[in-house]
Each structure stands twice: as structure tokens, then as C-alpha cells.
LOMIGU-366565 format. One line per 3 residues: number of its first residue (from 1); for each residue x, y, z of C-alpha. Coordinates in nm, 4 decimals, padded with zeros to 6 digits. Each point is the difference from the previous one (the first is absolute). Last residue first. Layout:
<minus>
NUM	X/Y/Z ~ ...
</minus>
This chain:
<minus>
311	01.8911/02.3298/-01.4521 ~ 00.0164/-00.1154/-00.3956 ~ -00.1495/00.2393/-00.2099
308	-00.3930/-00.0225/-00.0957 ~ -00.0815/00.3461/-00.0134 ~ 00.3249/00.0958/-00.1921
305	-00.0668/-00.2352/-00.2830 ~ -00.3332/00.1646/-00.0589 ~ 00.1582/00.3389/-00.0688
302	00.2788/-00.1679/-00.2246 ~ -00.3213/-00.1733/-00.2091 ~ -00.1789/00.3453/-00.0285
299	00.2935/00.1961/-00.0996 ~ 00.0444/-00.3126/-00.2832 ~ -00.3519/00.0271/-00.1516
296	00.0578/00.3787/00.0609 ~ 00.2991/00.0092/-00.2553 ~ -00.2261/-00.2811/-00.2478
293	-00.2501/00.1846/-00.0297 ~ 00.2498/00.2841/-00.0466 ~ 00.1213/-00.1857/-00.3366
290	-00.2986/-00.1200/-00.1419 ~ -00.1824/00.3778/00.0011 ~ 00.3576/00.0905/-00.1484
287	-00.0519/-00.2364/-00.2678 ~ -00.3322/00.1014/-00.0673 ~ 00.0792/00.3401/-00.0643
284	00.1782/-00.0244/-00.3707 ~ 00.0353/00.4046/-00.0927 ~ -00.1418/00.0368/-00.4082
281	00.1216/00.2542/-00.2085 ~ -00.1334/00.0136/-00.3352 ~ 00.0802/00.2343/-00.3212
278	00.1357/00.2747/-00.1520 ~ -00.3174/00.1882/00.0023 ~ 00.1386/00.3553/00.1274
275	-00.1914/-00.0064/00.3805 ~ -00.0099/-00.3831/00.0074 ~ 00.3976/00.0029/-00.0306
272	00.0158/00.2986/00.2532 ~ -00.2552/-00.1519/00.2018 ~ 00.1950/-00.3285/00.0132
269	00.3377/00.1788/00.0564 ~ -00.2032/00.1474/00.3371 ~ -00.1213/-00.3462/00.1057
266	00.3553/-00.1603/-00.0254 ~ 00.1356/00.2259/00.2030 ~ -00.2238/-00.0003/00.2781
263	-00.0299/-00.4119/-00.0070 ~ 00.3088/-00.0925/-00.0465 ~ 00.1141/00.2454/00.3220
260	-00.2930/-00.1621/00.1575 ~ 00.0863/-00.3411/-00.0915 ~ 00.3614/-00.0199/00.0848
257	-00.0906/00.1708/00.2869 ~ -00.2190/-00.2850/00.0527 ~ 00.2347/-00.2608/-00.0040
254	00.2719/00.1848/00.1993 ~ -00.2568/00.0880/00.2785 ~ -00.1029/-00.4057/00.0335
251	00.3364/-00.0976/-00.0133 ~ 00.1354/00.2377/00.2847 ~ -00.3589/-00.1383/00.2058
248	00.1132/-00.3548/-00.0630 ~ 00.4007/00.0355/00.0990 ~ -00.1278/00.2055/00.3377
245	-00.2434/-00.3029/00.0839 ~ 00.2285/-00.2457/-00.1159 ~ 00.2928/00.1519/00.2233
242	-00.2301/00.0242/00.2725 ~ -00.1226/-00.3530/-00.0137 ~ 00.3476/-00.1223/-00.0339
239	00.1145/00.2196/00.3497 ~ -00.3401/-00.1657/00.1633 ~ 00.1286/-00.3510/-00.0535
236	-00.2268/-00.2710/00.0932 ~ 00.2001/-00.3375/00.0503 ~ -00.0374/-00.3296/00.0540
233	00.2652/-00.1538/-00.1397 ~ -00.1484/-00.1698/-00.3213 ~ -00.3425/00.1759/-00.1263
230	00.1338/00.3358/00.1621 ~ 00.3320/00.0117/-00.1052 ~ -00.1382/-00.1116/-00.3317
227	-00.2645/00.2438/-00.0755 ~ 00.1926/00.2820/00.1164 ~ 00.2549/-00.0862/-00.2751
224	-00.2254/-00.0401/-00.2677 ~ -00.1472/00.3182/00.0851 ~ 00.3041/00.1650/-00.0200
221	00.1026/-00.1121/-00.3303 ~ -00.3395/00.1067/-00.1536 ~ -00.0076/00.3375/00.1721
218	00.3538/00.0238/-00.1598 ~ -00.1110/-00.1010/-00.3644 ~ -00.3392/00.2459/00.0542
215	00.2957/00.2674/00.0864 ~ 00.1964/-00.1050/-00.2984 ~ -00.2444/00.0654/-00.2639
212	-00.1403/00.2859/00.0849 ~ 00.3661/00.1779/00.0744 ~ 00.0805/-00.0642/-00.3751
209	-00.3383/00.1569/-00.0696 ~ 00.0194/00.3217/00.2235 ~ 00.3591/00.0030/-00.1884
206	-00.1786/00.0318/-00.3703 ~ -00.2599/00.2114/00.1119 ~ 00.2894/00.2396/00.1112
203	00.1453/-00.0313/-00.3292 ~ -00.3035/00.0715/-00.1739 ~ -00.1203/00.2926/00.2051
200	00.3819/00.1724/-00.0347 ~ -00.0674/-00.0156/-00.3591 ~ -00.3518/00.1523/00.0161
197	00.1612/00.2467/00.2250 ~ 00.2624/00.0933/-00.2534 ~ -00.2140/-00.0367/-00.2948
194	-00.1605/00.3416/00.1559 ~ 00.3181/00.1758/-00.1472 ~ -00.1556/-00.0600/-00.3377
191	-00.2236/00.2072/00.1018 ~ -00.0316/00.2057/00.2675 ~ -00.0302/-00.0783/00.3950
188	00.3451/-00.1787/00.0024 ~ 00.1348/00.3924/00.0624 ~ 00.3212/00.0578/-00.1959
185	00.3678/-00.0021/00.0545 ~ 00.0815/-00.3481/-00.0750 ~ -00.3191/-00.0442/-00.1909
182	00.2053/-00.0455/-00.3751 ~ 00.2687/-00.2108/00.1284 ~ -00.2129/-00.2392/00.2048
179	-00.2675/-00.0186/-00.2587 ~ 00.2953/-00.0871/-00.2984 ~ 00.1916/-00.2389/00.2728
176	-00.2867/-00.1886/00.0548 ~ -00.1014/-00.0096/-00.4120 ~ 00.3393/-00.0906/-00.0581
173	00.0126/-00.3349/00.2314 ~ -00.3328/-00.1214/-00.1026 ~ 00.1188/00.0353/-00.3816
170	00.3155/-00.1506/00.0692 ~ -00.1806/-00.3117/00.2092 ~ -00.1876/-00.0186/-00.2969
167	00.2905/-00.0533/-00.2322 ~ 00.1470/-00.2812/00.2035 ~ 00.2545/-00.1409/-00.2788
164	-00.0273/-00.3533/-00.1354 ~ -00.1844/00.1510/-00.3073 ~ -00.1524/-00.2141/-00.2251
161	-00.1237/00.3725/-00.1747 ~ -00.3749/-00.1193/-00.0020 ~ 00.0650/-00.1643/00.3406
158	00.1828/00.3572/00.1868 ~ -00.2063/00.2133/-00.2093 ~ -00.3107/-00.1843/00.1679
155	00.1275/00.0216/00.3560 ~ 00.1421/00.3288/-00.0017 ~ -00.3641/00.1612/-00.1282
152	-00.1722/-00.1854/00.2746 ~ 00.2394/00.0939/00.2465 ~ -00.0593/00.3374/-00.0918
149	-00.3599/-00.0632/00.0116 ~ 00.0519/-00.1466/00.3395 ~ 00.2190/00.2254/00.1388
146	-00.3104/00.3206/-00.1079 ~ -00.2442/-00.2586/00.1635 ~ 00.1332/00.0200/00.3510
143	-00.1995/-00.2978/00.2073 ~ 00.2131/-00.3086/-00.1547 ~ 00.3438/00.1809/00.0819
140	00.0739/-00.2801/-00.2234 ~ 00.0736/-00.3995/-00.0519 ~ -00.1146/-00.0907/-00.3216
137	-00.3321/-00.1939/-00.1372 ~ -00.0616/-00.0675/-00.4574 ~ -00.2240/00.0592/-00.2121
134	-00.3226/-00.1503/00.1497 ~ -00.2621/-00.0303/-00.2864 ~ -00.3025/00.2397/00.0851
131	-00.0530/00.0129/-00.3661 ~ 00.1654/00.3880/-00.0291 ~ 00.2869/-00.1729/00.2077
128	00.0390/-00.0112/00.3693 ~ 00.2989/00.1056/00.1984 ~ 00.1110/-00.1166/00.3033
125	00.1296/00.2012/00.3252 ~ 00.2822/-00.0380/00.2753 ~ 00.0823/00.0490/00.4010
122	-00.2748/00.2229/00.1082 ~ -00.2691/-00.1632/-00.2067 ~ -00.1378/00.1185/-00.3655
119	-00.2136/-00.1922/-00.2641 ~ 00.0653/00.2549/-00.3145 ~ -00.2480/-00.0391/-00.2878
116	00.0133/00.0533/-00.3960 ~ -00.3190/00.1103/-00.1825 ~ 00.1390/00.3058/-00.1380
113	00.4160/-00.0540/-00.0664 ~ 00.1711/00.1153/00.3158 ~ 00.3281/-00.1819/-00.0621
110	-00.0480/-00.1442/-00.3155 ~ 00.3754/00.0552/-00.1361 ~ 00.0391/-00.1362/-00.3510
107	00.0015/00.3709/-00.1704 ~ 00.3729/00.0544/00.2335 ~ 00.1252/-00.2741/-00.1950
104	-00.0931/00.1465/-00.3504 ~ 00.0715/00.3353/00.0994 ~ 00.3650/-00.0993/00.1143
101	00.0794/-00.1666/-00.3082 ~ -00.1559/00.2880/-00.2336 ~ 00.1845/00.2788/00.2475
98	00.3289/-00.1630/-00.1160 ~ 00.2443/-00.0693/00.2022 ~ -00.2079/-00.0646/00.3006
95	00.0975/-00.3809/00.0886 ~ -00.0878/-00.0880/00.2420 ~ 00.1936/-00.1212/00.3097
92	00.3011/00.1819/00.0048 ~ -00.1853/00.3226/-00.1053 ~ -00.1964/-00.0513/00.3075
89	00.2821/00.0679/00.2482 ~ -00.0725/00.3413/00.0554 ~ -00.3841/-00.0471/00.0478
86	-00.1475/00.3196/-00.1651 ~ -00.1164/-00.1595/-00.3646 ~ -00.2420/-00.2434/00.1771
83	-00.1868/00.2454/00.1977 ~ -00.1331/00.0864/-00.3494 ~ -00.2032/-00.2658/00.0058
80	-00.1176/00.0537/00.3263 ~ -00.1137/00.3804/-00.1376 ~ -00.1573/-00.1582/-00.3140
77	-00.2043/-00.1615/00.2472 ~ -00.1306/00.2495/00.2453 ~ -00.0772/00.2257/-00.3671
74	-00.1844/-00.3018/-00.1512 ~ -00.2027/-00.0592/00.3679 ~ -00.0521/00.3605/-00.0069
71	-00.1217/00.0445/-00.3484 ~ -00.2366/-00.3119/00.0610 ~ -00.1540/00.1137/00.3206
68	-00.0722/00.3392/-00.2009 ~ -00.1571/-00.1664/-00.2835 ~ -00.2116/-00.1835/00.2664
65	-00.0667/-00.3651/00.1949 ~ 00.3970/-00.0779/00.0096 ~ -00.0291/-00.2845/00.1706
62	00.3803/-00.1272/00.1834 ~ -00.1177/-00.2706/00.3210 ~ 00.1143/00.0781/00.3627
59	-00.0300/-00.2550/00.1974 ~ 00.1448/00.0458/00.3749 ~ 00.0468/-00.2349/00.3381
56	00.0358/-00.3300/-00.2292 ~ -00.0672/-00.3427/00.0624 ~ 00.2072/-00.2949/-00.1304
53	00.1006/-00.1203/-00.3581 ~ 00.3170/00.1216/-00.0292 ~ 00.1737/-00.1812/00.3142
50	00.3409/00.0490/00.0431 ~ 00.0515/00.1635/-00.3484 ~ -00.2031/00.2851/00.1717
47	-00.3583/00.0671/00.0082 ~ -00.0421/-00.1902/00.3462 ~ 00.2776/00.0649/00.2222
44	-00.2076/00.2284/00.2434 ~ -00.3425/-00.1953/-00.0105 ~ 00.1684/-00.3645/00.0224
41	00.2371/00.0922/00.2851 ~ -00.2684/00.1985/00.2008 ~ -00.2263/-00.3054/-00.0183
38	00.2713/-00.2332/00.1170 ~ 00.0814/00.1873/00.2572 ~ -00.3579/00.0726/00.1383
35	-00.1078/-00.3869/-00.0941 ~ 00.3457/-00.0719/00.2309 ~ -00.1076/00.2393/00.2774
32	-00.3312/-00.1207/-00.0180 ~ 00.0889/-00.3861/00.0586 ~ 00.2108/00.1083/00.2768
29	-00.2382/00.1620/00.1737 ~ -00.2314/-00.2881/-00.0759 ~ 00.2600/-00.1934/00.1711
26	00.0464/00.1813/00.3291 ~ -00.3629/00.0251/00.0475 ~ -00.0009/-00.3643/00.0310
23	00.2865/00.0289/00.2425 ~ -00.1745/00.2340/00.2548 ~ -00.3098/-00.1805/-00.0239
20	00.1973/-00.3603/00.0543 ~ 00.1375/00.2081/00.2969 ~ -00.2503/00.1676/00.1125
17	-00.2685/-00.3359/-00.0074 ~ 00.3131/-00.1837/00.2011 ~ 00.0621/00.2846/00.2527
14	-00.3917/00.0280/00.0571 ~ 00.0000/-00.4019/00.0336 ~ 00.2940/00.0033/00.2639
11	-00.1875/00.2853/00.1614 ~ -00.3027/-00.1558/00.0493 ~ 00.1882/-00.3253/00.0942
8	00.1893/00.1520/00.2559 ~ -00.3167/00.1121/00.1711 ~ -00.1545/-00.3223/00.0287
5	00.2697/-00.1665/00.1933 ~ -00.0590/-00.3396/00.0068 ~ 00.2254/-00.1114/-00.3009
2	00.2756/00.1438/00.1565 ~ 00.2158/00.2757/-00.2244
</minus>
């Protein structure tokens, strides 16, 4: 370019403003695709042994508020107990000899005790105490409450009993293969066969969430990589913009099926629990209002980055 020629400058300058335009937007892209992967991480592992004290998608918290709340809650929980006596390999753990030595371990169990509270995400729950004392955080079908009172169960027999066996994982496995068995040849419209679709729900919740946390990883990866062939060589690659693109808008559906199905579910168990006075359900929103903030805060960076690509 000659110093004289006015014309080359005006474009030298529009190349240079693009450019440091095109790179700038390049880097907060990247910046939201690692606060959207990082986010995601935190929300879906939180509630686990991972990370127990993070956010959860679902609260539900055990008040019995009438005589009738009560006889159910006794009747749900005599029925977990009893659970207990149909695992085959159970007798090798505890000892149920006697009924006096299996009555006074089953009468420890708290699971469902009035006051207690379940903190629920796809991939584990915690459990609260009567004074709000956390109990104790295990990996779960986090979103299907009937595993995680099994678990529950499993779990406690399995430290009351010093127990290196998996009990709960029994329990889990049994109760699938009870459902299964029983609704082979039966419409999932009536009950218990219904459990079938609420099972199904939780496992596909479960996948939804292994796929939103990878895809946020990916768009992560890739942005990195953009960012540095352009920064360094020179380069604006339109195949790495369409890959993000196509990598953020499968993330962004994942995450919020993962919501809606949460959401529908969740909202009909609630009126059911709210319907008989068993308790409180509450559905965490804000997190969700975080994490699509975040979805177009990215969409919008990507967008700008392709007005300012290198010519």
C-alpha cells in the first residue's frame, strides 16, 4: 500500500477496525461458551457427591398437613420398608432371623420421615433431615423419586448393617424389573403401568443431561480453536462457525428439553402432592433463566463474529 494513495488507506483501516472487531468478538464468544460450560457443569452435577452443595432443578420437602397425609406417608413407608425383605440377596446382608432383629433395623430407616427434604438433579439427590441438616448426597436417576427412595432405603440399610454390598442398587434393579414384568402386556396409561413412562422420563432426562454437558464442552473447544487460527494465522473459518452454530443450537434444545420435560412432570406430581397434603414441590427457574441468557449471549457473539470476518 503507498502512502499517497488515499483509497488504500480507507480500506487498510476498514480491514484493521474488522479485524480487531472480528477478533474481539471472538473472545467474548469464547468467554460465554466457557461461563455456558461451566454453568451447565455446576447446575447438572450439583447435588451429587461431586458437588453437594450446588443448585437444584427440584425440592420436594415431606409435610404431612392432615390425618390422611399422615396415613399415606406411614403406609408409602412401611411399603419401602418392606421392600427390604424382597431383595434376594438381602438375607446375606442382614440379618432377618428373627423378625425382632429385622424390626429393629428396619425401625431405624427415616426415609420419608415428615419434615425431611429431597434436593433432586438429573444425575443424583440429597436428603435433608427434620432440622434441615443435610443427610447425606448420592448419585441417582436424580429426577425419578420412586429410585431415589429406594436408593434411599439401600443406602441407610447398607451403613446401619456396615454392609459392603450395593443394596440400593438391588432395590433399583427389582423395582425395574417388577414394572417391566407386570406392564409387559398392558397399556402404560394405568397405574402402576404409568411408572413406565415416568421411568422412561428419568432416563431420558438423564441422557438430555449427559449430552448438556458435552455440547457446551465442544462449543468451548471449538471456540478456542477459531480464536486461535484467527488471532495467529489469519484465518476466518466459516466450516468452525457452522459447526459452533449447529453445536450451540443442539445444546440449547437439549437444555431446555431437559427443562420442559422437568417441568411438565414435575408440575403434575406437585398437584398431586398439593392435591393430598403430602407436602411441597418447588421447580428452581432461575437457573434456566441463567442458562439461556447465557445460549443467546453466545448466538449473539457468533452472529457478530461473522460480520466482521476476514475478506
Amino acid at each position: 500500500m503507498h502512502e499517497g494513495d488515499y483509497q488504500s488507506k480507507l480500506e487498510y483501516t476498514r480491514y484493521k477496525r474488522d479485524r480487531s472487531l472480528g477478533l474481539l468478538w471472538r473472545i467474548c464468544g469464547t468467554f460465554f461458551d466457557a461461563c455456558l460450560a461451566l454453568v451447565v457443569l455446576l447446575l447438572f452435577t450439583s447435588c451429587t457427591p461431586l458437588h453437594p452443595n450446588g443448585p437444584n432443578m427440584i425440592e420436594i420437602k415431606i409435610k404431612a398437613d392432615s390425618e390422611f397425609a399422615k396415613n399415606t406417608l406411614e403406609l408409602i413407608q412401611q411399603s419401602l420398608k418392606f421392600a427390604t425383605y424382597l431383595s434376594n440377596d438381602l438375607s446375606s446382608v442382614v440379618n432377618l432371623s428373627t423378625t425382632t432383629t429385622s424390626d429393629s433395623i428396619l425401625q431405624q430407616l427415616d426415609t420419608l420421615y415428615n419434615g425431611n427434604a429431597y434436593q433432586l438433579n438429573p444425575f443424583g439427590y440429597c436428603r435433608q433431615d427434620q432440622m434441615g441438616k443435610k443427610v447425606g448426597c448420592y448419585y441417582s436417576d436424580g429426577l425419578n423419586l420412586i429410585v431415589c427412595l429406594l436408593q434411599d432405603v439401600g443406602f441407610q440399610l447398607r451403613s446401619i448393617t456396615s454392609s459392603d454390598d450395593e443394596i440400593e442398587n438391588q432395590f433399583v434393579k427389582l423395582y425395574y424389573n417388577a414394572i417391566n414384568q407386570a406392564c409387559s402386556y398392558r397399556a402404560t396409561t394405568t397405574f402402576p403401568c404409568v411408572l413406565q413412562l415416568y421411568n422412561a422420563y428419568g432416563k431420558l432426562v438423564k441422557w438430555l443431561a449427559i449430552a448438556g454437558i458435552c455440547l457446551p464442552t465442544l462449543l468451548f473447544v471449538i471456540s478456542v480453536l477459531d480464536l486461535i487460527l484467527y488471532a495467529f494465522l489469519g484465518i476466518s473459518s466459516s466450516f468452525l462457525r457452522r459447526v459452533r452454530l449447529g453445536t450451540l443450537t443442539t445444546c440449547g434444545i437439549c437444555l431446555n428439553l431437559v427443562y420442559v420435560f422437568t417441568y411438565v412432570t414435575w408440575t403434575h406430581i406437585g398437584l398431586l402432592v398439593k392435591q393430598y397434603e403430602m407436602g411441597t414441590v418447588v421447580i428452581q427457574k432461575e437457573n434456566w433463566i441463567t442458562v439461556n441468557i447465557l445460549i443467546v449471549a453466545c448466538g449473539i457473539a457468533l452472529v457478530c463474529q461473522c460480520c466482521y470476518k476476514r475478506r
